[in-house]
MILO-618017 format. One record per residue (C-alpha): residue in one letter; x, y, z. Coordinates in steps of 0.05 Angstrom, whole numbers, padded with zeros to 5 digits, always signed. Layout:
aXYZ...
//
This chain:
x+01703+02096+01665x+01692+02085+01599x+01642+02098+01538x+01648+02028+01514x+01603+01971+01551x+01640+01923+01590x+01714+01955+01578x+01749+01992+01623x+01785+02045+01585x+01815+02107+01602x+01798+02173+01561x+01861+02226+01542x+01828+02278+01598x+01829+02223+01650x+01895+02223+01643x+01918+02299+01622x+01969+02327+01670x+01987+02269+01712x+02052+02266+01696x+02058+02335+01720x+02032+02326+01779x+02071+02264+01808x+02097+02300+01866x+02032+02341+01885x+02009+02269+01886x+02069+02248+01933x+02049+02307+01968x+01975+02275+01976x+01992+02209+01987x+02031+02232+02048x+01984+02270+02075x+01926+02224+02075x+01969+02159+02085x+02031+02171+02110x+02064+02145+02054x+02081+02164+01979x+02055+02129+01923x+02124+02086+01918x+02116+02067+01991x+02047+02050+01986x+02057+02006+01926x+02120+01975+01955x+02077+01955+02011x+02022+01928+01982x+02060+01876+01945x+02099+01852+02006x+02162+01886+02010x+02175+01905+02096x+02203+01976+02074x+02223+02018+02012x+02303+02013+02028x+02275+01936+02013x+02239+01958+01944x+02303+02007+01924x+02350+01940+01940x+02305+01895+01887x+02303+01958+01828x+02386+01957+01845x+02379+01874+01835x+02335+01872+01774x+02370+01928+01738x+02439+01898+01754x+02473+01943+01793x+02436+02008+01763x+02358+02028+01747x+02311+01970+01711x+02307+01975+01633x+02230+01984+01629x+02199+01987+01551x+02131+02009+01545x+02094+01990+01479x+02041+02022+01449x+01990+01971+01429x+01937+01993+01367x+01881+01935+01374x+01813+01947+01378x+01796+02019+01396x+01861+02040+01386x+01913+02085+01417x+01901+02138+01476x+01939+02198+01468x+01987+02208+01510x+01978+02137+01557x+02046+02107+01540x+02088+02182+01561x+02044+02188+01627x+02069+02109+01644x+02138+02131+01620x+02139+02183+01671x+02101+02142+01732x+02158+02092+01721x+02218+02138+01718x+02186+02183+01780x+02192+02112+01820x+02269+02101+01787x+02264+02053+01732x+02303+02079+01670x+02225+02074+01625x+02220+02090+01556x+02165+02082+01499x+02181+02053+01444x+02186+02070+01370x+02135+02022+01340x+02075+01996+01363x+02037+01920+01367x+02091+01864+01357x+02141+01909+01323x+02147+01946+01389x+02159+01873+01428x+02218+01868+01390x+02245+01934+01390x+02234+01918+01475x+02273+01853+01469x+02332+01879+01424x+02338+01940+01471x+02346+01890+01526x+02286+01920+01573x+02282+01877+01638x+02205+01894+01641x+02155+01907+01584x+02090+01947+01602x+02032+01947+01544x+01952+01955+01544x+01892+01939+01500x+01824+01951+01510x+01811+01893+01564x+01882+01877+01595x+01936+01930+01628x+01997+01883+01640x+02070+01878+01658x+02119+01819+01646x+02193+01811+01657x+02237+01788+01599x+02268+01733+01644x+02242+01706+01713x+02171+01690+01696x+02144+01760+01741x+02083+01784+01714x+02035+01837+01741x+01948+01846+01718x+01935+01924+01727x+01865+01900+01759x+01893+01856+01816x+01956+01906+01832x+01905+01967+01830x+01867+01935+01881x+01918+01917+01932x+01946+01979+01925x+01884+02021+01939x+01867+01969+01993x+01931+01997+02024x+01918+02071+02022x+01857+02061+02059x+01885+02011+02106x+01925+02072+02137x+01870+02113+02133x+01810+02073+02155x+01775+02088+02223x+01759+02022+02259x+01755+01961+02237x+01702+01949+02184x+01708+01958+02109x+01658+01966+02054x+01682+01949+01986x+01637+01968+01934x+01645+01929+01864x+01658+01862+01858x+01708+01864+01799x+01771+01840+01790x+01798+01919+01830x+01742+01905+01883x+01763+01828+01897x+01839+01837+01901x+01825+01900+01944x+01773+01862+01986x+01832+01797+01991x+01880+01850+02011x+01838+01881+02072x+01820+01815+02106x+01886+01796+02105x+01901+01856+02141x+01854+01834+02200x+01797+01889+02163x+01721+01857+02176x+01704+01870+02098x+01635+01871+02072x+01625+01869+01999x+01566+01903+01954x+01553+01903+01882x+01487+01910+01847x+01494+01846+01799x+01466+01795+01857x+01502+01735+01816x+01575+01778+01815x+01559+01801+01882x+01551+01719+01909x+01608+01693+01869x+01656+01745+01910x+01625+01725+01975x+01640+01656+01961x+01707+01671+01928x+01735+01718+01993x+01695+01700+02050x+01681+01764+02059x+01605+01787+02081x+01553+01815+02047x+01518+01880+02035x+01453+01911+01998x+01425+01978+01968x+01430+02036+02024x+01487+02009+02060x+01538+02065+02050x+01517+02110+02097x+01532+02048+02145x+01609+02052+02135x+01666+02097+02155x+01714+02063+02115x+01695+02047+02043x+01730+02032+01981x+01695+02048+01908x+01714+02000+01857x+01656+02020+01815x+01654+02058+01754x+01594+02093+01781x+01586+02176+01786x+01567+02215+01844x+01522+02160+01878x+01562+02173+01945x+01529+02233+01972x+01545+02275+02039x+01487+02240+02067x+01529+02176+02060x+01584+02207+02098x+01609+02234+02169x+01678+02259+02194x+01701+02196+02208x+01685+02171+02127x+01746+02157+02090x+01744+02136+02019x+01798+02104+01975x+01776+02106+01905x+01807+02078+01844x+01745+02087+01798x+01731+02127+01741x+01686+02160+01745x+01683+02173+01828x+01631+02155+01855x+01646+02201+01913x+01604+02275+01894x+01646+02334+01892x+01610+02358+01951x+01631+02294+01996x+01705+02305+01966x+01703+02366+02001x+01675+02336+02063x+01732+02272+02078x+01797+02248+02060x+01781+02210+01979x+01850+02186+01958x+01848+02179+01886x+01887+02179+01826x+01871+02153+01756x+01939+02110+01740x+01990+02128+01774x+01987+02077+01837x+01962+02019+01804x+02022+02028+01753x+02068+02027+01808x+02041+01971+01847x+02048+01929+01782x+02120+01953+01775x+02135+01937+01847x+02096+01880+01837x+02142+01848+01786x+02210+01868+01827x+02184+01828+01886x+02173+01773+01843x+02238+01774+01819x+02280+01780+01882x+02229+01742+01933x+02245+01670+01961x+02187+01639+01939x+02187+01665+01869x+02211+01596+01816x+02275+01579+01819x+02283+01619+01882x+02282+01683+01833x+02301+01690+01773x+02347+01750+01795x+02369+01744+01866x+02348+01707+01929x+02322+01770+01958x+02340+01841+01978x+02387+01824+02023x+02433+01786+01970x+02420+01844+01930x+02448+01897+01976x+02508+01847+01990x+02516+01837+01917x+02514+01909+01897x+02530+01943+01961x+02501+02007+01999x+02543+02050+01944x+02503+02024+01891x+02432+02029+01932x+02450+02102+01945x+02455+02118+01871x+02392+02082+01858x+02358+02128+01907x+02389+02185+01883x+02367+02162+01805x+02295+02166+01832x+02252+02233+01813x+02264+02273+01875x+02205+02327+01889x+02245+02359+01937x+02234+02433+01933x+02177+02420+01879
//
């Protein structure tokens, strides 16, 4: 993913076009799922439909779309262009009312807090996170991007066994989200000591070099290139792939179903991921906003749930 050792950092052409291209992605995502990127993310964190997820954006934002800041952040390698107007758009395509602000580092926090955003997005070169500005919610890019993706193939897999490749933080969370899905997951990784701590961690069982051809359903948490060949694959092979590079060749991209995308789901899981914080049960203090969804529809009514679906970025006719 990244030129730097041990930091997982997007480049400017990883990112180029996406936010363009949301609703080809919808598009995609439906295809290959049966869901869009909103309803996968939605369902990865827990919520049992999107009218639920639409309720919660209604409850955090008060009746109308969340406040969502996004701050630059200049440490260590510094800024890439363009990351904080492609998160802008990835939240206001899912209906939060997103914005980047003015100044960067801790000047930007505070522009954030005296703008009143109900959720603050930032990134440096080791850490992608979102926090709430009241309620405690906060989201780790790794652990939402894995969930998420660990949905998209869970309505795509064939059978019942899963290969997760990578033992990262993206490859754990993704392998934690399968099992509990019923998914017989098998883990691989090609640092033996990474690769035993997740076995021990998950439960999950364990694999060695050659074993991809093995699999129909796999997930690549790697940043590895082009090391799944069409050898590896049949017509039953589906891929979900939230890696950079992709590990799946152009050739085998052609071949099967890869759902990819470089930011755009794990962004939304983490947004999603934060709502359900803030409106679910079992969140501290029952919630910092609501009780749940329900209370929010009773609070705010089915008028205001209807505007908040019509505030989302339709791709109708697109």
């Amino acid at each position: 993913m990244s030129k730097y050792a041990d930091v997982d950092r997007l480049e400017e052409s990883e990112i180029e076009g996406v936010a363009a291209g949301l609703c080809d992605l919808d598009r995609q995502s439906r295809e290959m799922t049966g869901l869009t990127i909103a309803e996968l993310a939605g369902e990865s964190v827990g919520f049992a439909s999107h009218d639920e997820a639409l309720a919660a954006q209604v409850a955090v934002g008060d009746g109308v779309a969340p406040r969502v800041a996004v701050i630059p952040v200049t440490s260590g390698y510094g800024l890439i262009g363009g990351f904080a107007q492609t998160l802008v758009a990835i939240l206001n395509h899912l209906g939060a009312n997103a914005r980047a602000t003015d100044k960067t580092d801790l000047a930007g926090l505070e522009e954030a807090y005296r703008a009143r955003a109900q959720l603050i997005f930032m990134a440096d070169d080791y850490t992608f996170t979102a926090v709430s500005t009241r309620g405690g919610a906060m989201s780790d890019n790794g652990i939402a991007t894995g969930r998420a993706f660990g949905c998209a193939l869970a309505h795509m897999a064939r059978g019942g066994e899963v290969l997760v490749l990578g033992a990262g933080p993206v490859g754990l969370s993704a392998t934690r989200y399968l099992k509990g899905c019923g998914f017989a997951v098998s883990v691989y990784d090609k640092d033996p000591a990474r690769l035993s701590a997740a076995v021990e961690a998950t439960g999950a069982g364990r694999e060695q070099d050659g074993c991809v051809a093995r699999y129909r359903n796999i997930l690549d948490a790697t940043n590895g290139a082009d090391f799944i060949t069409a050898a590896d694959v049949t017509s039953e092979t589906r891929i979900s792939a939230p890696g950079i590079p992709l590990g799946p060749t152009a050739q085998v991209r052609s071949l099967v179903p890869v759902f990819h995308n470089p930011l755009e789901l794990g962004t939304a899981a983490m947004y999603y991921d934060c709502l359900h914080q803030l409106t679910s049960t079992t969140a501290g203090k029952r919630g910092a906003v609501v009780a749940n969804a329900d209370a929010a529809k009773a609070r705010f009514g089915r008028a205001a749930l209807a505007r908040q679906v019509a505030a989302t970025f339709s791709c109708e006719g697109r």
